[in-house]
PDB file of N, H, CA, C and O in Angstrom:
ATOM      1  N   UNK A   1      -8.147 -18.485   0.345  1.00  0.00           N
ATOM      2  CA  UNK A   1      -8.634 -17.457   1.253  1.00  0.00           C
ATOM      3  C   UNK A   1      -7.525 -16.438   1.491  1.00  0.00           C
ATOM      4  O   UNK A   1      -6.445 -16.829   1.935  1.00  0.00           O
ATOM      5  N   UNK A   2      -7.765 -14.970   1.181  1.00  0.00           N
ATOM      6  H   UNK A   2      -8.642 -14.652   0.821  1.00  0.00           H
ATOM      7  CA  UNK A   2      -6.993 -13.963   1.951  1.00  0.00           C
ATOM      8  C   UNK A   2      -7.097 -13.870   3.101  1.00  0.00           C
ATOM      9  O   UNK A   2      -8.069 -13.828   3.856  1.00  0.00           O
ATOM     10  N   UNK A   3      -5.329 -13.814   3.331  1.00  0.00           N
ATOM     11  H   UNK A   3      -4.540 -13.848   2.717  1.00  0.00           H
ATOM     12  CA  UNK A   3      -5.151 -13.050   5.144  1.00  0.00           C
ATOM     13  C   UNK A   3      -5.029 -11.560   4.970  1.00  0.00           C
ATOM     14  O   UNK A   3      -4.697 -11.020   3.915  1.00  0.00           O
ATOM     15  N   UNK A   4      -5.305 -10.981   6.019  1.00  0.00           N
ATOM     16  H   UNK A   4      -5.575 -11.420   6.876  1.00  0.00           H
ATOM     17  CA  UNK A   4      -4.671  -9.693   6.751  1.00  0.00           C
ATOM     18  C   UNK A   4      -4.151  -9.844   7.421  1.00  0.00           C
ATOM     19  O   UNK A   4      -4.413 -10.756   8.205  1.00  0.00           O
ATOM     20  N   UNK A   5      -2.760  -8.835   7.612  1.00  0.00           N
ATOM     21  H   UNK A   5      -2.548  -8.094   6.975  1.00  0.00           H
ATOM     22  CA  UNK A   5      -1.876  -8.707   9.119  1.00  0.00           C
ATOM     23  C   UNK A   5      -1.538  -7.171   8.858  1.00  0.00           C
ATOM     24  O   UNK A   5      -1.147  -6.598   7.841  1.00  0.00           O
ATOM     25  N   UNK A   6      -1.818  -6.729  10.092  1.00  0.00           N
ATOM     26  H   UNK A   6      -2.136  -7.195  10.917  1.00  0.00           H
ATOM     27  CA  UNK A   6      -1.547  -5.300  10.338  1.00  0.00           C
ATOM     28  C   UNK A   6      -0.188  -5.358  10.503  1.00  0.00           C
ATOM     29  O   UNK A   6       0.426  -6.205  11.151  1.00  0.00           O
ATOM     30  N   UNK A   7       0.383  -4.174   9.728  1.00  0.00           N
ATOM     31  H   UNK A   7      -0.116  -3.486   9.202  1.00  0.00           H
ATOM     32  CA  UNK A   7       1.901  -3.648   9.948  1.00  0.00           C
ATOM     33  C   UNK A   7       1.558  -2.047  10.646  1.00  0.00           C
ATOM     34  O   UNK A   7       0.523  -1.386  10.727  1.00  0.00           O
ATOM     35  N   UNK A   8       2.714  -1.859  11.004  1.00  0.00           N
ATOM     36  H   UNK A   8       3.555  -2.396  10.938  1.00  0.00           H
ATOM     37  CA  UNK A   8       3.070  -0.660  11.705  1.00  0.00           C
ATOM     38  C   UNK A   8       3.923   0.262  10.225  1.00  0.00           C
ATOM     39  O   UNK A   8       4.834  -0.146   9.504  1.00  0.00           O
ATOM     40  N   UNK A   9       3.161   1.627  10.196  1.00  0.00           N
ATOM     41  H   UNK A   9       2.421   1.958  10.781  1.00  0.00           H
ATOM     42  CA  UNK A   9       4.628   2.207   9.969  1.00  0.00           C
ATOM     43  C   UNK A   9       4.083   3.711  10.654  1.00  0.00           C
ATOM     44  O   UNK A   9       3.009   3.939  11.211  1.00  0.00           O
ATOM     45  N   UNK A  10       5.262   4.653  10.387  1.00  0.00           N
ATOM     46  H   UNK A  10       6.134   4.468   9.935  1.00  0.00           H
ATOM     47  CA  UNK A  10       4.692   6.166  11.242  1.00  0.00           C
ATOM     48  C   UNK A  10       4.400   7.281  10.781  1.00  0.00           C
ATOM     49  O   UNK A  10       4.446   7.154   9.557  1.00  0.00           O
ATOM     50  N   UNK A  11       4.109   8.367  11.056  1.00  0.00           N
ATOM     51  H   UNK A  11       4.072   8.471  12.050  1.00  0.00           H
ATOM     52  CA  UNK A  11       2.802   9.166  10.970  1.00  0.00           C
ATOM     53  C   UNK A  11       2.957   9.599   9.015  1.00  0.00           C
ATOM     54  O   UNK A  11       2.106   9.658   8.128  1.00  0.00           O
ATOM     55  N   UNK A  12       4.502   9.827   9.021  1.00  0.00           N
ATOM     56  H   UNK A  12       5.193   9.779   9.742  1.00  0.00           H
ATOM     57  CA  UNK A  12       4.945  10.289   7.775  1.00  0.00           C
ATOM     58  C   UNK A  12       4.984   9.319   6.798  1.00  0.00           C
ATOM     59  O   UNK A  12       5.069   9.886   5.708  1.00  0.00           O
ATOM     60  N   UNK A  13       4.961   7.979   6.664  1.00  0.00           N
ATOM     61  H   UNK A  13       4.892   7.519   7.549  1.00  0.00           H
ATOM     62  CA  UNK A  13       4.493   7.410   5.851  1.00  0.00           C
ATOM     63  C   UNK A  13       2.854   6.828   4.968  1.00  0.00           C
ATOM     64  O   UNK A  13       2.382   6.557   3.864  1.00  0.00           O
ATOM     65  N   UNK A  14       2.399   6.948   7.044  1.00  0.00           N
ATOM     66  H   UNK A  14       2.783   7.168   7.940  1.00  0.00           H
ATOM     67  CA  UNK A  14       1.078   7.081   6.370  1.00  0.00           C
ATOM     68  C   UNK A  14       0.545   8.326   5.421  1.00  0.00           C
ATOM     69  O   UNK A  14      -0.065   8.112   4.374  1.00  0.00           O
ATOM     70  N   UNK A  15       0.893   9.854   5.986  1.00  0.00           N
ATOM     71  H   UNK A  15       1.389  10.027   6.837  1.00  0.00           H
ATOM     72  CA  UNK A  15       0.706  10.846   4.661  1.00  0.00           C
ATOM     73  C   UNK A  15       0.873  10.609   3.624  1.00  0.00           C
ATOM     74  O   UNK A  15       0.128  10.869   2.678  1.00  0.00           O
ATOM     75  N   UNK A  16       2.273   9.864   3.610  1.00  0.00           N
ATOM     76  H   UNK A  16       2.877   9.653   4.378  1.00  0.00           H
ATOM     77  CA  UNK A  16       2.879   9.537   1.700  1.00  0.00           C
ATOM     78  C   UNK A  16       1.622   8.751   1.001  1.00  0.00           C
ATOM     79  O   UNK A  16       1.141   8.929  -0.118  1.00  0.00           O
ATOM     80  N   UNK A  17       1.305   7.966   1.869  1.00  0.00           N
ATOM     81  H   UNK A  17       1.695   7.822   2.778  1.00  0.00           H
ATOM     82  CA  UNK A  17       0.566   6.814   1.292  1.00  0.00           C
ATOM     83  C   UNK A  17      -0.817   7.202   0.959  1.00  0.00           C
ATOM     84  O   UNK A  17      -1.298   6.570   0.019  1.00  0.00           O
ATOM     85  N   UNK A  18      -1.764   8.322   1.650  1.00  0.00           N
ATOM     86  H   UNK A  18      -1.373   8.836   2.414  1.00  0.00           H
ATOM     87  CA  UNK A  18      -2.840   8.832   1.848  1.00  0.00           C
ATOM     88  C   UNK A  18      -2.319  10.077   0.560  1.00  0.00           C
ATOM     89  O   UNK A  18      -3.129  10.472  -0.278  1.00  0.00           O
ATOM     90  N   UNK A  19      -1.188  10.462   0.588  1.00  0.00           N
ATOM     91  H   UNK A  19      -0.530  10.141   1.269  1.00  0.00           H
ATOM     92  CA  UNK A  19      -1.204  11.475  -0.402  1.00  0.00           C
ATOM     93  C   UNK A  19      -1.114  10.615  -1.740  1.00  0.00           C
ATOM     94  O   UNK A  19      -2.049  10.998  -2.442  1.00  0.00           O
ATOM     95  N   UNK A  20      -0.279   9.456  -2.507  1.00  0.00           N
ATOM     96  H   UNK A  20       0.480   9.144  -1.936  1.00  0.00           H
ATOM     97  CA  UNK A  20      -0.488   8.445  -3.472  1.00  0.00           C
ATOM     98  C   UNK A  20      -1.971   7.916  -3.463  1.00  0.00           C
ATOM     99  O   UNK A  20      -2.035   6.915  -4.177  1.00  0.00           O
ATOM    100  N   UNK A  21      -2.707   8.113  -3.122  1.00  0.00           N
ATOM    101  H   UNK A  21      -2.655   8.926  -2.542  1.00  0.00           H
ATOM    102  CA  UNK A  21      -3.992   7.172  -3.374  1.00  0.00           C
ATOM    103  C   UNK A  21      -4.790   8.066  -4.295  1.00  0.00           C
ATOM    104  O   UNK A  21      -5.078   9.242  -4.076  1.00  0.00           O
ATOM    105  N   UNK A  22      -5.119   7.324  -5.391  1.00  0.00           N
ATOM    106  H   UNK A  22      -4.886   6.368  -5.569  1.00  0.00           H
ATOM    107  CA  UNK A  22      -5.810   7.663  -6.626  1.00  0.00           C
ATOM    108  C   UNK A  22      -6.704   8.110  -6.436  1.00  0.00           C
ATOM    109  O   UNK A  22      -7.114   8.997  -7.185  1.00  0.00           O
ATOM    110  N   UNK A  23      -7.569   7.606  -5.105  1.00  0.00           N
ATOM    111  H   UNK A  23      -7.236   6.885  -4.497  1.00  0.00           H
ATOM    112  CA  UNK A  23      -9.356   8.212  -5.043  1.00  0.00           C
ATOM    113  C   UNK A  23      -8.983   7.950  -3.823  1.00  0.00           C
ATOM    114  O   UNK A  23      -8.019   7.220  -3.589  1.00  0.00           O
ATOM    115  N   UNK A  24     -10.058   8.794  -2.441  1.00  0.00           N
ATOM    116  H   UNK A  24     -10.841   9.387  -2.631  1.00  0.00           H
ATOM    117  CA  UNK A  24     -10.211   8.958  -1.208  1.00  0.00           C
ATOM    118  C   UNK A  24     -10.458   7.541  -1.042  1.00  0.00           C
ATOM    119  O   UNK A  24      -9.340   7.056  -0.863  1.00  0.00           O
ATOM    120  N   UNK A  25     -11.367   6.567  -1.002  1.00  0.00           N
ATOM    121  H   UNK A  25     -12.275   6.961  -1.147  1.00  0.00           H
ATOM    122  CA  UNK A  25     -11.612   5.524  -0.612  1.00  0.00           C
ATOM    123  C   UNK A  25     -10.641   4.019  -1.452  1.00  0.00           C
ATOM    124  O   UNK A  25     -11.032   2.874  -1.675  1.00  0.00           O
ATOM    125  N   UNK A  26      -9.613   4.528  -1.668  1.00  0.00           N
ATOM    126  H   UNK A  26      -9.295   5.459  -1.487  1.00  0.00           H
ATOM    127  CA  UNK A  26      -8.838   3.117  -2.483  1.00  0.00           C
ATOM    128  C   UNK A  26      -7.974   2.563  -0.922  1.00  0.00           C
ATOM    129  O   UNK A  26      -7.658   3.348  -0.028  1.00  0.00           O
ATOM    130  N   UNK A  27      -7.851   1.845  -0.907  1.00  0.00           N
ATOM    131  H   UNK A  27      -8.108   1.208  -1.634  1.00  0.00           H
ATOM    132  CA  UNK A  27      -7.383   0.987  -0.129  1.00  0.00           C
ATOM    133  C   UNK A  27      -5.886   0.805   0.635  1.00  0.00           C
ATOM    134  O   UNK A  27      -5.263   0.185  -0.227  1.00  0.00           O
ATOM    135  N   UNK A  28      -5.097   0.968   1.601  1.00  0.00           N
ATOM    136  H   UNK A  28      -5.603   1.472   2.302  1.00  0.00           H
ATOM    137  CA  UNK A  28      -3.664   1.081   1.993  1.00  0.00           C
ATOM    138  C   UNK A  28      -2.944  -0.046   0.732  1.00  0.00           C
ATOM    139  O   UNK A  28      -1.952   0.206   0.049  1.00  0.00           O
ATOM    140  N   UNK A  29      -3.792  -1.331   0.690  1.00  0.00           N
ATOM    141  H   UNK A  29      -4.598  -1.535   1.245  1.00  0.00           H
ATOM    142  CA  UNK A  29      -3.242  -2.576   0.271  1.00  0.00           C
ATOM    143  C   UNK A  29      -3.439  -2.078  -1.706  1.00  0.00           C
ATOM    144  O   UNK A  29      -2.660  -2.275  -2.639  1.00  0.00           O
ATOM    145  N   UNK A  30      -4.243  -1.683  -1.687  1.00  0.00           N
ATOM    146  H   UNK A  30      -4.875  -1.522  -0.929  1.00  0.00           H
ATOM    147  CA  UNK A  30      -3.854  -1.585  -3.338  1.00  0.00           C
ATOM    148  C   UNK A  30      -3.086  -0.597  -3.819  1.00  0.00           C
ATOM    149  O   UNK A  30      -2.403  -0.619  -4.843  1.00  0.00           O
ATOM    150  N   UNK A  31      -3.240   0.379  -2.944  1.00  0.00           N
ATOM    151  H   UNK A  31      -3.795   0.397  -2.112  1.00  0.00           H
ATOM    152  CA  UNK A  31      -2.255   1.628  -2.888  1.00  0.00           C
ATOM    153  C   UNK A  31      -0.703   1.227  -3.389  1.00  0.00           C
ATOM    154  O   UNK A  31      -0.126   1.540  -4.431  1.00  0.00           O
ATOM    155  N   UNK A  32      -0.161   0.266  -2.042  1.00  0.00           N
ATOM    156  H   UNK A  32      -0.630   0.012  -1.196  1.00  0.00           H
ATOM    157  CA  UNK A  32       0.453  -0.218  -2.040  1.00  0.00           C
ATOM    158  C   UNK A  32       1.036  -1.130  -3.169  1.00  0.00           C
ATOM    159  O   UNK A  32       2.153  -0.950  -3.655  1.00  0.00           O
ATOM    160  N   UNK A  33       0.197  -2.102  -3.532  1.00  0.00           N
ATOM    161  H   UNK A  33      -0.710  -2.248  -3.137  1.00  0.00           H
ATOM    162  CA  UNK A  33       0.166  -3.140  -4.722  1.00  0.00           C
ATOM    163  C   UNK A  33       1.073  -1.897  -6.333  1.00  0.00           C
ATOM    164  O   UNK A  33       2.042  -2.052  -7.076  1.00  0.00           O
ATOM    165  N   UNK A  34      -0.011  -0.764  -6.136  1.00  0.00           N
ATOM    166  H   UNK A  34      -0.798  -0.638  -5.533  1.00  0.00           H
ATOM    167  CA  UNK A  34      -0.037  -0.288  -7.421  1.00  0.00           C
ATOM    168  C   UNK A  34       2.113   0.384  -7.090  1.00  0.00           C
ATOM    169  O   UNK A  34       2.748   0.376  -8.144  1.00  0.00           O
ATOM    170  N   UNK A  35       2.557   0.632  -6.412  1.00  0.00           N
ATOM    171  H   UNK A  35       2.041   0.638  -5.555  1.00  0.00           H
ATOM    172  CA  UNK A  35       3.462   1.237  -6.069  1.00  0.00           C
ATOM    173  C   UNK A  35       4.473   0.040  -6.343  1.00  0.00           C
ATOM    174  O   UNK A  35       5.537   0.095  -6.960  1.00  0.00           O
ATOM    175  N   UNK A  36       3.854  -1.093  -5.707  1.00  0.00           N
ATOM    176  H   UNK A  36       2.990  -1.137  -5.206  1.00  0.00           H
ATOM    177  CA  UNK A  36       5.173  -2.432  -5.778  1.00  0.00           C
ATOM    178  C   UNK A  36       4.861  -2.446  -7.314  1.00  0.00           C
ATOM    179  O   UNK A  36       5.882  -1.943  -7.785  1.00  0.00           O
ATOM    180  N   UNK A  37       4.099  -2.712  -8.270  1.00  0.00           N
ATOM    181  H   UNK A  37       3.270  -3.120  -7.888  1.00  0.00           H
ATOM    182  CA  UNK A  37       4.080  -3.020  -9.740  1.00  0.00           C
ATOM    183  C   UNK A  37       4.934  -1.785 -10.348  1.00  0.00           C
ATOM    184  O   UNK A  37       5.863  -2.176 -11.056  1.00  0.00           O
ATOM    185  N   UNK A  38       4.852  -0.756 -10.259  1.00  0.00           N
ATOM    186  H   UNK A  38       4.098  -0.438  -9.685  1.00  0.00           H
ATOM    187  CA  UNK A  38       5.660   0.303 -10.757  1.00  0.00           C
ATOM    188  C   UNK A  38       6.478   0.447 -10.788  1.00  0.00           C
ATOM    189  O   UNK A  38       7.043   1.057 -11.696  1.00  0.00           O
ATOM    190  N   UNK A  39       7.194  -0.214  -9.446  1.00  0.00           N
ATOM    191  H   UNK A  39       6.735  -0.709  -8.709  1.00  0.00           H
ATOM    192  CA  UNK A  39       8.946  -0.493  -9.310  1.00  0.00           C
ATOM    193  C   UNK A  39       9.097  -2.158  -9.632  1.00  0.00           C
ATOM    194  O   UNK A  39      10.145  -2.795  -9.522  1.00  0.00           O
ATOM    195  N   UNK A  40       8.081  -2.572  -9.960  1.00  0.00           N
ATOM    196  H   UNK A  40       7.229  -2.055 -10.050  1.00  0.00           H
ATOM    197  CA  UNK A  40       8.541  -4.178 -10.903  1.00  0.00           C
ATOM    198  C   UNK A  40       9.059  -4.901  -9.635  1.00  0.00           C
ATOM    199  O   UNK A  40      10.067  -5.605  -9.688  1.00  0.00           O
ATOM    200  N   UNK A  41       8.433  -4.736  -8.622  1.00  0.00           N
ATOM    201  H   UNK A  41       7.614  -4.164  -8.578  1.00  0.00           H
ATOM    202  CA  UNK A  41       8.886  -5.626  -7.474  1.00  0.00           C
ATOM    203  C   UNK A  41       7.783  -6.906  -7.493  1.00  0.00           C
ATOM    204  O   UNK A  41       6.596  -6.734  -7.218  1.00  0.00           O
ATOM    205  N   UNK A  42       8.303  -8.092  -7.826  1.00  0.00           N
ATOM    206  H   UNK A  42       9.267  -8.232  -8.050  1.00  0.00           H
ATOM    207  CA  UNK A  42       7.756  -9.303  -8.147  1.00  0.00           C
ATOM    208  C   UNK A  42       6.764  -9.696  -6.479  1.00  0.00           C
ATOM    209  O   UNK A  42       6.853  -8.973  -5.487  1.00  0.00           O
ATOM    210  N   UNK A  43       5.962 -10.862  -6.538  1.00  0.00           N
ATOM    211  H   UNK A  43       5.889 -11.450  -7.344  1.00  0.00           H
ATOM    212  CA  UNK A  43       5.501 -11.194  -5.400  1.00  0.00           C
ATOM    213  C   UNK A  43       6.601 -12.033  -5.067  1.00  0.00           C
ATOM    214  O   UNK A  43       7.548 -12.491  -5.706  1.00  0.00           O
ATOM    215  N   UNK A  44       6.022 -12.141  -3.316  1.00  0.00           N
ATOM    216  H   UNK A  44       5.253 -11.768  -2.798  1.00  0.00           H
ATOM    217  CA  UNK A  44       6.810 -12.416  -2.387  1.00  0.00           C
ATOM    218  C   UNK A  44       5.967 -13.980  -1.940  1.00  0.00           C
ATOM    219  O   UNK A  44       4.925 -14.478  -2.367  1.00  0.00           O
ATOM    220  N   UNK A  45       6.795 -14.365  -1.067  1.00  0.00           N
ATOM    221  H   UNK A  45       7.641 -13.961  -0.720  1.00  0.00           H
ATOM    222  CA  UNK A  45       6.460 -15.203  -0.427  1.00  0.00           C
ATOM    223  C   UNK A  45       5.368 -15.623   0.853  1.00  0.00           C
ATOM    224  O   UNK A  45       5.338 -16.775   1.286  1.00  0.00           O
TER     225      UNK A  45
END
């Protein structure tokens, strides 16, 4: 089963992140995902 946990970050990161998203409706978390694979950042714990 997947968890969620809300993180915090502020106003200017959320832009970055809303400006990286491939299509209007893709997701903070895959957004994200696709950004950690690009810099070859392995999973975590």
């Amino acid at each position: 089963m997947v968890t969620t946990k809300p993180i915090k970050v502020d106003d200017e990161v959320k832009k970055t992140l809303d400006d990286m998203k491939k299509y209007p409706r893709e997701t903070y978390n895959d957004t994200l995902r696709r950004i950690l694979k690009l810099n070859h950042v392995k999973k975590g714990k």
